[in-house]
C-alpha positions, 0 to 999 in steps of 0.5 A, a space after each residue: 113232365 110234359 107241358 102245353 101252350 095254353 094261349 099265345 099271342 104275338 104283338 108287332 109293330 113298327 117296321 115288321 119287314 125285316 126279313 119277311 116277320 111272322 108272314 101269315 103267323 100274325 094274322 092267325 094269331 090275330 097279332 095286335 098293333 094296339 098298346 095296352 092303353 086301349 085295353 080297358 083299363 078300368 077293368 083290367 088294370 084299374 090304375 093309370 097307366 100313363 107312366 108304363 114304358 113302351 116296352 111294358 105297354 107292348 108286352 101287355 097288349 100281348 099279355 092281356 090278350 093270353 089271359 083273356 082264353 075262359 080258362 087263364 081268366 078263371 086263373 087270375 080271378 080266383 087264384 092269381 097266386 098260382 100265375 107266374 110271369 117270366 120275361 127275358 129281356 135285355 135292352 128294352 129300358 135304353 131310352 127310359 135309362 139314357 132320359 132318366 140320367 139325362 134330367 138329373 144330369 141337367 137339372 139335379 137328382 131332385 127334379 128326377 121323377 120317382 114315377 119314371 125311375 122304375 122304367 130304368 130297371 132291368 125287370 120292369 117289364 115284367 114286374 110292371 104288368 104283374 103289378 098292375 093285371 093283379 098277378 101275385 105269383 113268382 115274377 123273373 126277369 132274365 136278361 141274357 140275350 139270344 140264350 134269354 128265351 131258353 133260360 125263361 123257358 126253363 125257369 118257367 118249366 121249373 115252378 109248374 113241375 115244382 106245383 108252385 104254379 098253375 100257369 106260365 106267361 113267359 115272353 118277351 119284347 123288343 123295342 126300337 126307340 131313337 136309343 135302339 136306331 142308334 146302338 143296332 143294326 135291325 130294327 124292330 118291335 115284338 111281343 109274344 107271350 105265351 101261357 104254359 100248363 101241365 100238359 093234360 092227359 088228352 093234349 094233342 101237343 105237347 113239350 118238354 122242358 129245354 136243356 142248357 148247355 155251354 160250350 166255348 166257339 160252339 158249333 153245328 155238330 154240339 147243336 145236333 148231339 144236343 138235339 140227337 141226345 134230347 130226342 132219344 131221352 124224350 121219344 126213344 129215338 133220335 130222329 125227328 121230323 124238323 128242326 128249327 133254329 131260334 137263333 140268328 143264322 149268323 151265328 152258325 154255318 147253315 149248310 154245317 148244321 144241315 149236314 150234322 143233323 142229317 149225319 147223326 140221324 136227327 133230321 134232314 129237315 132244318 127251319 132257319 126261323 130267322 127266314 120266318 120272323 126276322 133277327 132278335 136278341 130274346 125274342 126268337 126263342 120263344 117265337 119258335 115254339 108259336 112257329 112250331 105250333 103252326 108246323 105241327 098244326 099242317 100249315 105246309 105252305 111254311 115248310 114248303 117255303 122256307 126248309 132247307 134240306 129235304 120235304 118231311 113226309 109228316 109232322 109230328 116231332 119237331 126241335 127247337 135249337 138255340 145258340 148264342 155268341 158265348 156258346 150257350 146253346 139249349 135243345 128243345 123238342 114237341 110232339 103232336 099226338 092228336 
């Protein structure tokens, strides 16, 4: 089954500098540095919103913005059933768990406040802004790190190809509160969402559902037999015109990857995305496929800039290649017909 992006939108804040976020992608995408209190909640939203986390309220801002396209709009007015919300993250409640804990530490269990509670869980995020825009749909959390956007990804793409939904959000955030300065390294906040359907007949760019795989100290060469065994089932043919890699290039030597994919037959193009939006535990893989996007799309100045390994005469087909500290790694591919 193929699917499309209906709608995606990015939300930055805070120190976006790390290195180079999202250069040109967030004005395209007019990204937005607003919290989703200074949407209309009345007309959005309808309840107060004053008890959200950081973390809903920036994922929100995004999220409102996605469901604003006429079509996701209708959706969620006549049918709200038929949205899903999927979000992958991990450490975005450290400031609301360590606070929490605090007051009843100090001043009893009966001083903890029921409204703030629900911020300590792992899926309040998402559960949150489904509750509160009025979506009555499936609704999943994944908390797996690096591998969390693929996993997203996937468990989206299951429910469209099941018809227990019309569309997907599927996104997630990062936040860096006083708790996040202290526990990480790289410092930053970002929310991307984007709203998946069943490709139309006359889509011009279209995917196909990610394939997991695990494997113990996994490396280059898995990465690019994944990808090479992706294409081949997708498009008949192995080779694609990019590749890029949604995950920190820490993890992988990138001269390795290069070669492997160039030797299989793959690419001898390579994205390291982490040059384009910066290091994130979940983030980075749903940020590829709004990279891809603007790839296929013709923007040649981030190809140019950023590619490791030859200038690709055209752009059509292009895969995403995930990677995480326990093995995990997941293959992803698009192609552009239009």
């Amino acid at each position: 089954m193929e699917f499309a992006i209906a709608n995606s939108r990015y939300t930055l804040a805070a120190d976006t500098s790390s290195p180079a976020l999202l250069p040109g992608l967030a004005e395209r995408h007019a990204a937005l540095q607003a919290p989703l209190a200074d949407y209309d909640s009345e007309r959005r939203l309808g309840r107060k919103i004053r008890y959200l986390s950081d973390a809903t309220r920036l994922f929100g801002g995004a999220a409102v913005a996605v469901l604003d396209e006429a079509r996701l709009a209708q959706l969620l007015s006549s049918a709200p059933e038929r949205i899903g919300v999927y979000t992958c993250e991990e450490t975005v409640n450290l400031r609301d768990d360590y606070q929490f804990d605090l007051c009843i530490k100090v001043h009893g269990p009966d001083e903890a406040s029921p409204l703030l509670a629900p911020n300590t869980l792992a899926n309040v995020v998402g559960s949150h802004f489904a509750s509160y825009i009025g979506i009555t749909g499936p609704n999943c959390t994944i908390a797996a790190g690096q591998s969390g956007g693929m996993h997203a990804l996937q468990t989206a793409l299951h429910g469209l190809v099941e018809g227990a939904i019309d569309c997907a959000l599927v996104g997630g955030v990062e936040v860096a509160s006083d708790y996040h300065r202290a526990a990480f390294a790289v410092q930053r906040e970002v929310a991307v969402v984007h709203a998946l359907v069943p490709a139309p007949v006359d889509a011009g760019l279209v995917f196909y559902a990610p394939r997991i795989r695990m494997k113990a100290a996994a490396g280059a060469l898995e990465l690019a037999q994944a990808l090479k065994a992706e294409a081949q089932a997708r498009f008949g043919t192995p080779a694609l015109d990019a590749v890029i890699l949604a995950c920190g290039s820490a993890l992988l030597d990138m001269d390795a990857l290069c070669s492997a994919i160039g030797g299989l037959g793959v690419s001898n193009s390579l994205l390291p995305g982490e040059r384009l939006y910066g290091y994130g535990e979940s983030c980075g893989t749903l940020l590829a496929p709004g990279l891809a996007r603007e790839v296929l799309w013709g923007d040649a100045d981030l190809v140019r800039t950023h590619i490791l390994g030859s200038q690709p005469p055209v752009l059509r087909r292009l895969g995403i290649v995930s990677l995480d500290e326990q093995g995990q790694f997941g293959a992803l591919v698009m192609e552009r017909r239009a």
